[in-house]
N, C-alpha and C positions, 0 to 999 in steps of 0.2 A: 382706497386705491381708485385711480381717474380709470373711464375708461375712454380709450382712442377709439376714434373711426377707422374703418378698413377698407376699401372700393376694390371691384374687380368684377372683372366681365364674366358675363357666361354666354354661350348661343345659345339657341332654341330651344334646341333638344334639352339641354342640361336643365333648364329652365323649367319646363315644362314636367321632368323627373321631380325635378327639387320641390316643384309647388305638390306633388301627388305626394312624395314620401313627407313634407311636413303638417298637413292634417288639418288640425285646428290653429297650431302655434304661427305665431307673424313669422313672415319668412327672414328677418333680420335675427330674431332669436333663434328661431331653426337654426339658421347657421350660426351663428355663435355659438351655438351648445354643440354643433360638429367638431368646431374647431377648436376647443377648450374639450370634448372628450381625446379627440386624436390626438391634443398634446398629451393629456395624460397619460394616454395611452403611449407615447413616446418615451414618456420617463420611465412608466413599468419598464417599459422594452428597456431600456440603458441599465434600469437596474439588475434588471432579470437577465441578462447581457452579461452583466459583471458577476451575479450568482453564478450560470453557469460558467465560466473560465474559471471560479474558486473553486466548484464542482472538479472540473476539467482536472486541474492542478492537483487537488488531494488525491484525485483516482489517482492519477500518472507519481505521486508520491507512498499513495498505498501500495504499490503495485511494485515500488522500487523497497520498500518497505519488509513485502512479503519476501519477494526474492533473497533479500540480505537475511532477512529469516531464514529462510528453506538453507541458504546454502551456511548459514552458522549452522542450524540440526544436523546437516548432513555433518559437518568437521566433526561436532559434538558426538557425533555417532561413531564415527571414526575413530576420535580420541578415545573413546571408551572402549571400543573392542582392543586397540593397543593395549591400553591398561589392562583389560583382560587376558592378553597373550602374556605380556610380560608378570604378572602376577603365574601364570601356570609355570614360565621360564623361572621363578623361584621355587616354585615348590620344585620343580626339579633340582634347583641348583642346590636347593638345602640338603635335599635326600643327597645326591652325588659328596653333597660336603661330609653328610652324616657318614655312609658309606666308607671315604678317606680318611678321617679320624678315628673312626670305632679297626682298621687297619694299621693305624700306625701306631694304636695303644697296643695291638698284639703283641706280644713276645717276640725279639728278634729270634729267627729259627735256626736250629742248632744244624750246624755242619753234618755230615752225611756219619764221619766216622766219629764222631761224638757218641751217638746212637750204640755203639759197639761194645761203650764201657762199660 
């Protein structure tokens, strides 16, 4: 990989920052190591960028996730107490049936002056 020239001004002040914050290092490499961290430091960020919105995304999908949960339990819950009810509606309705059958096997009953004879 070549590598390119880059030129660019600074005034005084900067200058004068620049030569204290780089130490022992030539000030040409000083800056190049700035500027080849902060790009890196760019692409973290783009990555880390798009981490968080997949982050983002699965909450707001977990979330939609849960609720379709919560609200099948509750039907689920729902449907089973019916099944409950109507399960007790049979045992009534058998008894009632038993009731009307163990009735209609009686003996038809004898007229009043039958009893006389």
């Amino acid at each position: 990989m070549s590598e390119k020239p880059i030129f660019f001004r600074l005034d005084k002040i900067h200058m004068d920052k620049l030569d204290e914050k780089k130490g022992d290092k030539n000030r040409n490499t000083y800056c190049k190591d700035i500027i080849i961290k902060n790009l890196s430091d760019a692409d973290v960020d783009v990555v880390s960028t798009d981490v968080t919105r997949k982050i983002e995304s699965l909450e707001s999908e977990l979330l939609s996730k849960e609720s379709e949960l919560q609200s099948k339990n509750s039907l689920l819950l729902m449907c089973s107490e019916r099944v409950k009810d109507l399960q007790k509606d049979i045992g009534f309705l058998q008894l009632e049936y038993q009731k009307l059958t163990d009735r209609l096997m009686l003996p038809a009953p004898k007229p009043w002056w039958q009893f006389w004879k």
